[in-house]
C-alpha positions as CSV (number, residue, x, y, z in Angstrom):
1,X,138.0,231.7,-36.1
2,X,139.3,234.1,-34.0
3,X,138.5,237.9,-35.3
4,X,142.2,239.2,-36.8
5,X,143.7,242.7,-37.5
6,X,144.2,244.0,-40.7
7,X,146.2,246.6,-42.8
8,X,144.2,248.8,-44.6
9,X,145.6,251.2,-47.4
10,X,143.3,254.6,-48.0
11,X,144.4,256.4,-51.1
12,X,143.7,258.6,-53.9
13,X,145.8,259.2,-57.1
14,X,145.2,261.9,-59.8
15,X,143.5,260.6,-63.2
16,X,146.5,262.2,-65.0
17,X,149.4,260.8,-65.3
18,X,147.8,257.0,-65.5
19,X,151.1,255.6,-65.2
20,X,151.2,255.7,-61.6
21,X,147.6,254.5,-61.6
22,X,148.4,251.7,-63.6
23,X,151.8,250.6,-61.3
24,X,149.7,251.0,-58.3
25,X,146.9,249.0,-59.4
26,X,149.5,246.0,-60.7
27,X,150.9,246.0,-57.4
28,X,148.1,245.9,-55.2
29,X,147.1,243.1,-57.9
30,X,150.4,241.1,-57.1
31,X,149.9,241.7,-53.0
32,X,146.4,240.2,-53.5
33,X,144.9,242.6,-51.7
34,X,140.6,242.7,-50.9
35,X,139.0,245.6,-52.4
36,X,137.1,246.8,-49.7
37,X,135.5,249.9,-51.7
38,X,137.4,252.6,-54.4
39,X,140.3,253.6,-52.8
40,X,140.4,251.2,-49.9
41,X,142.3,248.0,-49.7
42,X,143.4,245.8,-46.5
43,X,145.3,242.8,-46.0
44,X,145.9,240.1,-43.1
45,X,148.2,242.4,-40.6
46,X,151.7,241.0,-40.9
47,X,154.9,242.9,-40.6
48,X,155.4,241.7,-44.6
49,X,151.7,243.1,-45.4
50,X,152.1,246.2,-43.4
51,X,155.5,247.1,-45.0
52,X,154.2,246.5,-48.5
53,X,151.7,249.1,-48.0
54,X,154.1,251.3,-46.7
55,X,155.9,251.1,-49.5
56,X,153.3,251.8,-51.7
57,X,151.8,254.1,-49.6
58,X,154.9,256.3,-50.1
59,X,155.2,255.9,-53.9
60,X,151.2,256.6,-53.9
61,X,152.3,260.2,-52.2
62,X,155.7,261.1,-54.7
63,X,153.1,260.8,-57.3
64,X,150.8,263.9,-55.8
65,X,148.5,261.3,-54.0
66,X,147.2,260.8,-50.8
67,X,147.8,257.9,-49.0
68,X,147.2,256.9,-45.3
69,X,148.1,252.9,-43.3
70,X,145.1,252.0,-41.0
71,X,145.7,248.9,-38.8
72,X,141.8,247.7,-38.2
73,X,139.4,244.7,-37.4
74,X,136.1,243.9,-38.8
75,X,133.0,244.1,-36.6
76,X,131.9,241.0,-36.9
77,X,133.3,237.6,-37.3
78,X,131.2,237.7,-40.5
79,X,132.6,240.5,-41.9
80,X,135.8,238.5,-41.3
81,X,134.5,236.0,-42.9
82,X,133.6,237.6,-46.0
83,X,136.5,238.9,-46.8
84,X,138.6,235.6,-46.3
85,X,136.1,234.3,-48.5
86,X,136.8,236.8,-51.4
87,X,140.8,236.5,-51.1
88,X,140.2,232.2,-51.3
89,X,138.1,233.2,-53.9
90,X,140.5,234.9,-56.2
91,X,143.3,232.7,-55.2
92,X,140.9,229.1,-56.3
93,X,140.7,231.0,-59.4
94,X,144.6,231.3,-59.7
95,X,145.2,227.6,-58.6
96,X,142.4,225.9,-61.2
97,X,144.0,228.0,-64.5
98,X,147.7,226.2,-62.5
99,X,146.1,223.0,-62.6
100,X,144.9,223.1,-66.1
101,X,147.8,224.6,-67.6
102,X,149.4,221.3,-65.6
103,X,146.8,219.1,-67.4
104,X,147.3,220.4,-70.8
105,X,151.3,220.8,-70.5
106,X,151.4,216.7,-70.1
107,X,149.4,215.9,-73.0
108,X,151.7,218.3,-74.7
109,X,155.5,218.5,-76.5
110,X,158.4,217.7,-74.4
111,X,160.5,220.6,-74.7
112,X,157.6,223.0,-74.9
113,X,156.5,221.1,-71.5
114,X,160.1,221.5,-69.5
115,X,159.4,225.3,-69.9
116,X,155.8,224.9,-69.0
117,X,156.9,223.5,-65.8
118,X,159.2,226.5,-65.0
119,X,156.8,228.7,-65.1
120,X,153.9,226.8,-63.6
121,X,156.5,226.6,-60.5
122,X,157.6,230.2,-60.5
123,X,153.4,231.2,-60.7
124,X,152.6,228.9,-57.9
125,X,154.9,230.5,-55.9
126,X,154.0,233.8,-56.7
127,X,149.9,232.6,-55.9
128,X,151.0,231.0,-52.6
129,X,152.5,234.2,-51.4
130,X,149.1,235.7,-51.3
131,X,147.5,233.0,-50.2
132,X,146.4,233.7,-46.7
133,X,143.4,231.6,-46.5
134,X,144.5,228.6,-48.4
135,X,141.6,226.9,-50.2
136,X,141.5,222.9,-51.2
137,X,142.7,224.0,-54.5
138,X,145.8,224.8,-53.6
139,X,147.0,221.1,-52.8
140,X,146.2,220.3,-55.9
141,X,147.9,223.2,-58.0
142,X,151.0,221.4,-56.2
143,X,150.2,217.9,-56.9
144,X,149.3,218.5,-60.2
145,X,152.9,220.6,-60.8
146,X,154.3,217.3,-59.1
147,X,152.3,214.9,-61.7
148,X,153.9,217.1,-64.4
149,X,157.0,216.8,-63.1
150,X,156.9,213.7,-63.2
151,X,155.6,212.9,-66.4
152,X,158.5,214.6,-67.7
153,X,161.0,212.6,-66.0
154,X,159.5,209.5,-67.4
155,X,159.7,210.3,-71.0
156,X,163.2,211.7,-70.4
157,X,164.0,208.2,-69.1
């Protein structure tokens, strides 16, 4: 695996107000960004990537705090590495609770189920768009959305 470049967000945000805190932290959350250390934060250079941090980047310095963009590589192919490894990481974790929620919504009531499904779809979306180093869980998130899918056209039938 070729070493990559990656946007890196350095900032700092007064303790008071939290409410900027908080949004910041909620939308790094959402970005699924790797927590390099307090304050620092990178993700897989893309023009998407690099513009989200932007964005926040400016919000981070309306609210009085200091923000700079660094476009970077790691090292070491390891370091690389490692930090695919954590993103996969948190997105598995995403796609097992999808696959569960899956699982449990077929066993379950009908109507309760439709909605189930709806929202299963709408979070699988929102995990893939942070997936950047898609791990084996991810096929089956889908195929088990699928399975559910289906299991609810059959007793429609």
């Amino acid at each position: 695996m070729p070493i990559r470049r990656w946007v890196l967000l350095a900032y700092r945000l007064p303790r008071e107000p939290s409410t900027p805190r908080l949004s910041v932290w909620r939308k790094l959350k959402r970005l699924g960004v790797a927590q390099l250390q307090d304050g620092l934060v990178a993700l897989p250079l893309d023009r998407r990537n690099r513009e989200q941090l932007e964005w926040l980047a400016e919000e981070i310095l309306d609210a009085g705090g200091q923000a700079t963009i660094w476009l970077a590589a790691p090292a070491s192919a390891a370091q690389e590495r490692g930090l695919a490894r954590g993103l996969q990481e948190a997105v598995s974790i995403e796609y097992r609770k999808i696959i569960a929620d899956a699982g449990s919504a077929a066993a379950g009531a009908r109507g309760r189920s439709r909605r189930t499904l709806a929202r299963l779809r709408r979070e699988l979306g929102r995990v893939r768009r942070r997936d950047y180093f898609p791990p084996p869980e991810r096929g089956e998130a889908e195929r088990a959305v699928e399975a559910l899918a289906r299991v609810l056209e059959e007793s429609a039938a």
